[in-house]
C-alpha positions as CSV (number, residue, x, y, z in Angstrom):
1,X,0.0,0.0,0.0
2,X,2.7,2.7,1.3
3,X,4.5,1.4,-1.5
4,X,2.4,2.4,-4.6
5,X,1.2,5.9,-2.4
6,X,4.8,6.7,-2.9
7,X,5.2,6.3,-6.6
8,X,1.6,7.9,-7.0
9,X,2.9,11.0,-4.9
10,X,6.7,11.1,-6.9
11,X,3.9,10.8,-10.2
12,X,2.7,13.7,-9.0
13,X,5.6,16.2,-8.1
14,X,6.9,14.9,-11.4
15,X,4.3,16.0,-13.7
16,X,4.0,19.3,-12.0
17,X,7.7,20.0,-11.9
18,X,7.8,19.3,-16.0
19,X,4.6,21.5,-16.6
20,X,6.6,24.4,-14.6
21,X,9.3,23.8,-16.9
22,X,7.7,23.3,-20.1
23,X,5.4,26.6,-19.2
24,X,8.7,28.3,-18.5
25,X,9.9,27.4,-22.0
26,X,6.9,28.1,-23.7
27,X,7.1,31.9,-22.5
28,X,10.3,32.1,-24.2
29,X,12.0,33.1,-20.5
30,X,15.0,30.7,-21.3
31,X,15.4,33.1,-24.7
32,X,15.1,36.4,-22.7
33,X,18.1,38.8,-23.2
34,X,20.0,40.4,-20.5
35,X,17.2,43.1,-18.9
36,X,18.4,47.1,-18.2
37,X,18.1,48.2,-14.7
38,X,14.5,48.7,-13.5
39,X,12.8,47.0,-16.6
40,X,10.4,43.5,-15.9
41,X,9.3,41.4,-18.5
42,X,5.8,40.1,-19.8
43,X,5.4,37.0,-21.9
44,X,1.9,36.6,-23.2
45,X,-0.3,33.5,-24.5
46,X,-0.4,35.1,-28.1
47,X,3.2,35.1,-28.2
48,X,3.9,39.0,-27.5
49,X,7.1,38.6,-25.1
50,X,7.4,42.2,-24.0
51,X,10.4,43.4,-21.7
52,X,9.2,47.1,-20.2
53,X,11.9,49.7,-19.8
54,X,10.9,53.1,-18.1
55,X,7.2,51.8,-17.3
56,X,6.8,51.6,-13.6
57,X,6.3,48.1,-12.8
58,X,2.7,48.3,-11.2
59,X,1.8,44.5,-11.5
60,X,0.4,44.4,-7.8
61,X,-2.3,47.0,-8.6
62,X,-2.6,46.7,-12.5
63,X,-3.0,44.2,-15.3
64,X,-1.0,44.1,-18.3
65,X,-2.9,43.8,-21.3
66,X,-0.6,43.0,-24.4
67,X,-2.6,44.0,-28.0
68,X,0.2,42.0,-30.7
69,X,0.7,43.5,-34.1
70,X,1.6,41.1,-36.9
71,X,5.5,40.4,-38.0
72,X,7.2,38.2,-40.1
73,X,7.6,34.8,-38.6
74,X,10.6,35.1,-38.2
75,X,10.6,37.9,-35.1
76,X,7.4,36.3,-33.9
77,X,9.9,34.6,-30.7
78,X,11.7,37.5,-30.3
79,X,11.8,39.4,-27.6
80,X,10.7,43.5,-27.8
81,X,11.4,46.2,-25.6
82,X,9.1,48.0,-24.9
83,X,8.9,51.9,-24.0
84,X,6.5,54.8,-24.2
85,X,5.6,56.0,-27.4
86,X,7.5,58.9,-28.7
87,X,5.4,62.2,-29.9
88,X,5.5,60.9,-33.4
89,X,3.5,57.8,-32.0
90,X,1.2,59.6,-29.4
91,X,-1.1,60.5,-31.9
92,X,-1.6,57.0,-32.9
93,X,-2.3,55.9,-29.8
94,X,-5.0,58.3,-28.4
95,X,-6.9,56.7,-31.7
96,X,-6.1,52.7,-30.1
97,X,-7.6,53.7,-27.2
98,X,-10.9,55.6,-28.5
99,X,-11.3,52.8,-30.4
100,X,-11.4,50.3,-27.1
101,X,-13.4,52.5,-24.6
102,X,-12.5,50.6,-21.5
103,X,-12.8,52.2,-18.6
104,X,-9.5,52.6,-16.5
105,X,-7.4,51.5,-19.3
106,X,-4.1,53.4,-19.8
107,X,-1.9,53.1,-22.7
108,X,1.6,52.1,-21.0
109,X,4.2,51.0,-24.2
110,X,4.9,50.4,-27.6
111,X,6.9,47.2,-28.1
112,X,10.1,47.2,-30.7
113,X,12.1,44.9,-32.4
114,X,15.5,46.1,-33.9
115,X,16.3,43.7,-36.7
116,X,19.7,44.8,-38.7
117,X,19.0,49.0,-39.5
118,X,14.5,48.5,-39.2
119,X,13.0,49.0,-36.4
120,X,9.5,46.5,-36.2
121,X,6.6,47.5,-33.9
122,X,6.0,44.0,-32.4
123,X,2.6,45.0,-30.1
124,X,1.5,47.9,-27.7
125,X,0.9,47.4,-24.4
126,X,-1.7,48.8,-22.3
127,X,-3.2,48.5,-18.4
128,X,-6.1,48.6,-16.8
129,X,-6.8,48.3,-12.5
130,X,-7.1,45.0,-10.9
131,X,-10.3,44.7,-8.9
């Protein structure tokens, strides 16, 4: 009886170690570059993996709602950083958020990726308060 309990139980802590690690690879965190001082990082379902530099982490209060903009496939893994939009973009972005109307939502980022000399908006990200 013990005997099999045991095995049952090592079943068990198996299978949830390898779904930690196999969620951990699916986010793409074993691919994350080296992160500036201050920034966090976001990986989301839809495959947006956003790291935010000079956004105030506000994750305890806030959630992180990450809209992804289509790329070639081949920068769909890669990681963006993310920062807020400069005046050329602001514009832009107050006509992404008309177009939503939700209610606490603030626009946070706009997510780059640098490949050689072009610069790729990879997704914006935006917030809205936790309840």
């Amino acid at each position: 009886m013990w005997f099999w309990l045991k095995r049952g139980i090592a079943v068990a802590v198996l299978g949830y170690v390898a779904y930690g690690v196999w969620d951990y690879y699916r986010a793409g965190y074993f691919t994350r570059p080296d992160m500036p001082e201050g920034a966090f990082s976001i990986s989301y379902k839809s495959g947006l993996r956003a790291i935010l530099v000079d956004v105030e982490n506000q994750q305890e209060s806030r959630r992180y709602l990450g809209y992804p903009i289509d790329v070639p496939f081949y920068l769909k893994d890669a990681w963006a950083k993310c920062s807020p939009p400069t005046e050329d973009e602001k514009p832009n972005v107050e006509t992404f958020l008309a177009e939503r109307n939700m209610p606490g939502q603030r626009f946070e980022a706009v997510c780059r990726i640098q490949a050689d000399n072009d610069t790729v908006v990879r997704g914006l990200i935006t917030s809205v308060p936790r309840l």
